[in-house]
C-alpha positions as CSV (number, residue, x, y, z in Angstrom):
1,X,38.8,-12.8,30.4
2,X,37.4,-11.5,27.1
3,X,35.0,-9.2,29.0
4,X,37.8,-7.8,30.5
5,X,40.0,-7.6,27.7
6,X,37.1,-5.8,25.8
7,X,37.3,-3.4,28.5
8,X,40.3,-2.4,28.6
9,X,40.4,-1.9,24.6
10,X,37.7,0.3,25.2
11,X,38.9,2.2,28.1
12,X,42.5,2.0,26.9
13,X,43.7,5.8,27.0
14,X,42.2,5.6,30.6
15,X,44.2,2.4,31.7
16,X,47.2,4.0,30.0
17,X,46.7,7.3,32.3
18,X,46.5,5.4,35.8
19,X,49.0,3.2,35.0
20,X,52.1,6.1,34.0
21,X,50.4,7.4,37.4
22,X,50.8,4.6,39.7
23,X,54.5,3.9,38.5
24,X,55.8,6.8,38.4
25,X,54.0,8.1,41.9
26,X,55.1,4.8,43.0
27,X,59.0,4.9,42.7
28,X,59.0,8.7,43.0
29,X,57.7,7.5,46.8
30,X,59.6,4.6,47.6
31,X,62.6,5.1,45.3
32,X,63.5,8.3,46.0
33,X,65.3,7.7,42.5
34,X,63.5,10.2,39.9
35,X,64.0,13.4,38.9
36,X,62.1,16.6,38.4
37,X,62.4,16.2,35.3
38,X,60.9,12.8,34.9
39,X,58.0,13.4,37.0
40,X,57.3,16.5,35.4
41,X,57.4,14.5,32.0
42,X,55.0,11.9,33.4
43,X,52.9,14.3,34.6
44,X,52.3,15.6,31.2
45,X,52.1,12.1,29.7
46,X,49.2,11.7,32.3
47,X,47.7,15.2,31.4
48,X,47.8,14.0,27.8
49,X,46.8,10.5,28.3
50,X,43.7,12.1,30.0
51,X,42.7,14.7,27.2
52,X,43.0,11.9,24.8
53,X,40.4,10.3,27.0
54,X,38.4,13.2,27.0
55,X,38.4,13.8,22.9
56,X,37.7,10.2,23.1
57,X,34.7,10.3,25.3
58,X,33.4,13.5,23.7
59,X,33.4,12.1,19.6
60,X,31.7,8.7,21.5
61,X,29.0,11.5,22.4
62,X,28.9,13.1,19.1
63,X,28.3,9.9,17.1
64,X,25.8,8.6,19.6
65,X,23.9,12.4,19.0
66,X,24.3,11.5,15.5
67,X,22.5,8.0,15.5
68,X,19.7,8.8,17.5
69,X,19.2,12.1,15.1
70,X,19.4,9.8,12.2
71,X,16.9,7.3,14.1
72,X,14.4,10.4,14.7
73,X,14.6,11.6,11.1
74,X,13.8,7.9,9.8
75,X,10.8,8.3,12.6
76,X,9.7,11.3,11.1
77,X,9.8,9.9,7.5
78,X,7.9,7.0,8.9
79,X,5.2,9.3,10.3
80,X,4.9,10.9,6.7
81,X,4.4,7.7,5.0
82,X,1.0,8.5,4.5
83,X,-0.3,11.6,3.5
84,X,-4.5,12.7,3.0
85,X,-6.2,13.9,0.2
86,X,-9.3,15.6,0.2
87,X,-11.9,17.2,-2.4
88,X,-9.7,17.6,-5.9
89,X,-6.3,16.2,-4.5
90,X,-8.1,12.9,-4.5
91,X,-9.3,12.6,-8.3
92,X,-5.8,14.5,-9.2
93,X,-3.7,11.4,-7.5
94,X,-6.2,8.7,-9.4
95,X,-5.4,10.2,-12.3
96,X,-1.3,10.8,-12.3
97,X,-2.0,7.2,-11.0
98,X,-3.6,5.8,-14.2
99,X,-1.7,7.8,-16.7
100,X,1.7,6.4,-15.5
101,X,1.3,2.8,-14.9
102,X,1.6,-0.8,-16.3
103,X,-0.7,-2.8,-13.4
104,X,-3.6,-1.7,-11.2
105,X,-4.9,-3.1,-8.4
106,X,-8.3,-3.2,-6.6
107,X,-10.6,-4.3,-4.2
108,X,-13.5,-2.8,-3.3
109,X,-17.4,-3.1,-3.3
110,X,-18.4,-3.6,-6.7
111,X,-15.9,-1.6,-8.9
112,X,-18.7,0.6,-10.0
113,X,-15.8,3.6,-10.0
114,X,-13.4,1.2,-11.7
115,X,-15.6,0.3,-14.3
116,X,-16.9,3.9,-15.2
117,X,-13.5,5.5,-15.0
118,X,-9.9,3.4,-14.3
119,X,-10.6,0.8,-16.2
120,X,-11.1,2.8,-19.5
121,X,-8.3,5.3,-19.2
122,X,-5.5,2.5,-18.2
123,X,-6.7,0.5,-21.1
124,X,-6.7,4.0,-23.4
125,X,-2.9,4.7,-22.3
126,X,-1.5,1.6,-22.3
127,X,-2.7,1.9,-25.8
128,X,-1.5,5.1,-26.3
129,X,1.8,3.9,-25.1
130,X,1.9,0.7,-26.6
131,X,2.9,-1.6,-23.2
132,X,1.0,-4.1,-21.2
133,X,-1.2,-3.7,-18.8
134,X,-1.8,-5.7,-15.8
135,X,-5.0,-5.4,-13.9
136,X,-6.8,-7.3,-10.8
137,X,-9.7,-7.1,-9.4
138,X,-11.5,-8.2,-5.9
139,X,-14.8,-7.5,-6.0
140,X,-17.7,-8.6,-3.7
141,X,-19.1,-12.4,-5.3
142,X,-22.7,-11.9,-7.0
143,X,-23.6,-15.4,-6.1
144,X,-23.4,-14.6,-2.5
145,X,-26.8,-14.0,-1.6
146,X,-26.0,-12.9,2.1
147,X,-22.3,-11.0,1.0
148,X,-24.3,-8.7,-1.4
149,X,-27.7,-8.3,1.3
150,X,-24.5,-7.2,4.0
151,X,-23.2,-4.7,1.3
152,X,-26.5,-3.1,0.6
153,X,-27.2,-2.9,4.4
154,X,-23.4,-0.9,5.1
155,X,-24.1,1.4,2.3
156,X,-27.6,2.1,3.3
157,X,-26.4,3.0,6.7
158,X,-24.5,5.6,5.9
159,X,-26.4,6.9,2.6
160,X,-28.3,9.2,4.5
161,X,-24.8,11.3,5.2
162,X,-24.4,12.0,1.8
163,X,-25.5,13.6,-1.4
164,X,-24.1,11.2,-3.7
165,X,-26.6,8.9,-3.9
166,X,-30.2,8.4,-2.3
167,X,-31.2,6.5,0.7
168,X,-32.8,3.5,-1.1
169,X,-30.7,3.3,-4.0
170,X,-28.7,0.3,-2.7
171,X,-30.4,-3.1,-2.5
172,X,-28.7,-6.6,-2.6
173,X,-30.4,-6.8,-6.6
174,X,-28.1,-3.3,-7.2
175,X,-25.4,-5.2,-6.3
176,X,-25.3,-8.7,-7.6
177,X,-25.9,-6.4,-10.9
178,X,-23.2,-4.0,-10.3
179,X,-20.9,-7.3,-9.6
180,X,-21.7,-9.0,-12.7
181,X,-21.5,-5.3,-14.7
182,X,-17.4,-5.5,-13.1
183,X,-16.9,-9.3,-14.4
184,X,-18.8,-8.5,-17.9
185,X,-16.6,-5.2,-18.4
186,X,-13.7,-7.3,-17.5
187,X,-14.5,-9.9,-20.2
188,X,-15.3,-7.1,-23.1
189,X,-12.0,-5.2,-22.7
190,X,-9.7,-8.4,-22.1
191,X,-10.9,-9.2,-25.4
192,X,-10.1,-6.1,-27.0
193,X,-6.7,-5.5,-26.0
194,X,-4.2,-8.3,-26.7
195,X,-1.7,-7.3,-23.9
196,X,-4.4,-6.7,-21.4
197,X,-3.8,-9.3,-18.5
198,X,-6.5,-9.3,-16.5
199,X,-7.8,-11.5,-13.5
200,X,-11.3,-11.4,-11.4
201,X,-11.3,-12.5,-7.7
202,X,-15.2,-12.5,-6.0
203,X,-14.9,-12.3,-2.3
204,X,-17.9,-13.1,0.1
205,X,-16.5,-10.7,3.1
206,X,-18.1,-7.1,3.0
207,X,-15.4,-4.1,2.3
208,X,-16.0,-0.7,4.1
209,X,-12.8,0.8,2.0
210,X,-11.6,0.7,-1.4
211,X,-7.8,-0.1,-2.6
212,X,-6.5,1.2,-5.5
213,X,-3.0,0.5,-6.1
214,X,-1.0,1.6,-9.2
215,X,2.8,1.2,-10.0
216,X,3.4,4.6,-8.3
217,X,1.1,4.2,-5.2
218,X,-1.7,3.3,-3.5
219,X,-5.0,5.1,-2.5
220,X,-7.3,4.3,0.0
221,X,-10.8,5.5,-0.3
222,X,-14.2,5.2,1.1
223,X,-17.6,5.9,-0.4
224,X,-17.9,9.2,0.3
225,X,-15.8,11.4,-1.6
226,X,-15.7,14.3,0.8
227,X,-14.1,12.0,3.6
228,X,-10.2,12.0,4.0
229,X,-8.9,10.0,1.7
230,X,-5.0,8.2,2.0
231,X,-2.0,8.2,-0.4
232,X,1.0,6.2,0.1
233,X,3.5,6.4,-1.8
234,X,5.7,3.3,-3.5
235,X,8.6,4.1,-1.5
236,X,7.2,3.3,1.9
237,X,7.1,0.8,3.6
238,X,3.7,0.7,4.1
239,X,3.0,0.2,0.7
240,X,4.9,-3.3,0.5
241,X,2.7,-4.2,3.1
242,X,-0.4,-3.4,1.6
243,X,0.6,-5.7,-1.7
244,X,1.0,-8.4,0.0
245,X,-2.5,-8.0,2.1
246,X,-4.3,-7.4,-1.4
247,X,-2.6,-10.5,-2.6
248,X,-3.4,-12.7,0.4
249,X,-7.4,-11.5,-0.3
250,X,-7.1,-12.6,-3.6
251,X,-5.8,-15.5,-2.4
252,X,-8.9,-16.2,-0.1
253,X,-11.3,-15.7,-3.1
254,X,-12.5,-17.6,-6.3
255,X,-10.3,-16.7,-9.2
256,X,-12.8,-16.7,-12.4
257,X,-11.0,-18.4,-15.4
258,X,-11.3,-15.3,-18.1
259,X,-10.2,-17.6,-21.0
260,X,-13.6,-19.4,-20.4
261,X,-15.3,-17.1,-22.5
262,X,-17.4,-16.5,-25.5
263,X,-16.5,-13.9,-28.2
264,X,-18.6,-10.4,-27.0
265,X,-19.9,-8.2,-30.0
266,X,-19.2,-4.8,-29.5
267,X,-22.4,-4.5,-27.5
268,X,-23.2,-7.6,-26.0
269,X,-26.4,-9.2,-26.4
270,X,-28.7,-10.9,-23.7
271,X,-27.8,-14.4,-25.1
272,X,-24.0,-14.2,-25.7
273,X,-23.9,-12.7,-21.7
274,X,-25.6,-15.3,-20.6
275,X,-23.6,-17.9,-22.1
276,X,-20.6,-16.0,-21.3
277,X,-21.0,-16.0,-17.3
278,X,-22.6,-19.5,-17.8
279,X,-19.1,-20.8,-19.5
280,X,-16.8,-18.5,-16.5
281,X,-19.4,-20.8,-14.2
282,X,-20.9,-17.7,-12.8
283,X,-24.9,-18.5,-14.1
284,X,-26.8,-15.7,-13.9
285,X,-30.2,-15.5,-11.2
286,X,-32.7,-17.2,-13.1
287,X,-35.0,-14.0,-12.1
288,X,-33.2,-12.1,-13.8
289,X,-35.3,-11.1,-17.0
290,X,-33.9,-9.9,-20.2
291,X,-34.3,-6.8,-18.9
292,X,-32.0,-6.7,-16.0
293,X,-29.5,-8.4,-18.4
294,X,-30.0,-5.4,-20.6
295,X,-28.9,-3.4,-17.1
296,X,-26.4,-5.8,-16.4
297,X,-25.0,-4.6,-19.9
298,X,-25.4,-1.5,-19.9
299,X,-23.7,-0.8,-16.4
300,X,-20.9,-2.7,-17.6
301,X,-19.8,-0.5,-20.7
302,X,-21.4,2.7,-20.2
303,X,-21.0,3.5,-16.8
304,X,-20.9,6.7,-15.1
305,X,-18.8,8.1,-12.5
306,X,-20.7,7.8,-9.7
307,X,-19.1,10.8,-7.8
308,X,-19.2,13.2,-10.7
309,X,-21.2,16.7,-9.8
């Protein structure tokens, strides 16, 4: 009964058209009864009954056109939602990225690039600016022996593609050091800056891209510079997604406790880093001689951008 009484709601200039038809064809037949004038009436009530219809029918069409143009257009923008950079659009987005946020997220390698350049400049403008600044970091865990081997071996494997950086220069003793350089640096300039909240996640599972993701958007990299590179912009959807898939990482991976921390001079000494990742329970490799500490320093506050020409 309701499906039929749906119907007929739907259909009701139709129902109203047959109906004037059948009576008045009816008892112009068996009645004898009606007039010219009548039936010529009804006629037109039936004639008007079915252009209603049609009008009807025809702006059902029209919205129907409507919605699947809106439905293609929201496709399109859907397609869009991610747009390439290459060469000198890449470092342009980084940096309208850094100069216009309050939080940056990333998760990479080693943070080699984060160190030498991000980290510096969102410190220097939020400075500049005088707000907070939020920062995390996943980064692959220096203590993992095999996790830092794997790493070497990926970027070895593609190293001879490049001109960045020679074959041999990666090694699983580049990158405990480069690790260690990310958490150090981290320290250093958390102590400097009072509205500075940072956090450092080590992860033992190997990254082949990098995630940088600002207030405005997120960039997706890999480590060679002259690759296409991806931008997505906060107001997709896409990059929702992407926070919650750099939270859940972070989630998988041991958070280091920054307040465990001993106060860093300006430029760190071999004995206040040691006791510094001894107290973040992070002990350094007992090969490691005051001379690779020294390098552990030293690629922690002066590093270089590794992709500069």
């Amino acid at each position: 009964m309701e499906n039929s009484v749906a119907w007929t709601i739907r259909n009701l200039d139709s129902v109203v058209a047959l109906g004037a038809a059948l009576v008045i064809g009816l008892l112009d037949v068996f009645g004898g009864a009606i007039q010219d004038n009548v039936t010529s009436g009804a006629t037109l009530l039936v004639l008007a009954a079915l252009v209603f219809g049609t009008l009807t029918e025809r702006r059902r069409r029209v919205a129907d056109i409507q919605g699947a143009m809106s439905a293609t257009h929201r496709a399109l923008e859907d397609l869009t939602m991610v747009r390439s950079l290459t060469g000198a659009e890449l470092e342009q987005a980084l940096d309208r990225a850094r100069h216009h946020t309050d939080r940056w997220v990333f998760k990479g390698g080693t943070g080699t690039y984060l160190r030498a350049v991000t980290l510096p400049v969102c410190i220097r403008e939020a400075q500049l600016q005088r707000r907070s600044l939020t920062v995390k970091i996943d980064i692959i865990n220096p203590a993992d022996e095999q996790a830092c081997a794997a790493y070497a071996r990926f970027r070895q494997t593609f190293a001879h593609r490049l001109d960045v950086v020679p074959p041999d220069s990666w090694s699983a003793d580049r990158t405990r050091k480069e690790s260690f350089a990310t958490v150090l640096a981290a320290c250093w300039h958390r102590q400097r800056l009072d509205t500075l909240e940072i956090d450092v996640h080590l992860s033992s599972v190997v990254p082949t891209l990098r995630f940088d993701l600002s207030a405005s958007c997120l960039i997706i990299t890999q480590d060679d510079p002259r690759r296409v590179n991806l931008l997505v912009e906060r107001d997709r959807p896409l990059y929702d997604y992407y926070v919650t898939e750099l939270h859940q990482s972070r989630e998988q991976a041991v958070a280091l406790d920054l307040r465990r921390t001993v106060p860093l001079s300006e430029e760190p000494t071999v004995d206040e880093t040691h006791r510094l990742f001894e107290g973040l329970g992070l002990p350094l490799p007992t090969t490691f001689t005051d001379r690779d500490v020294s390098e552990v320093i030293d690629k922690a506050l002066h590093a270089e951008n590794p992709y500069r020409r």
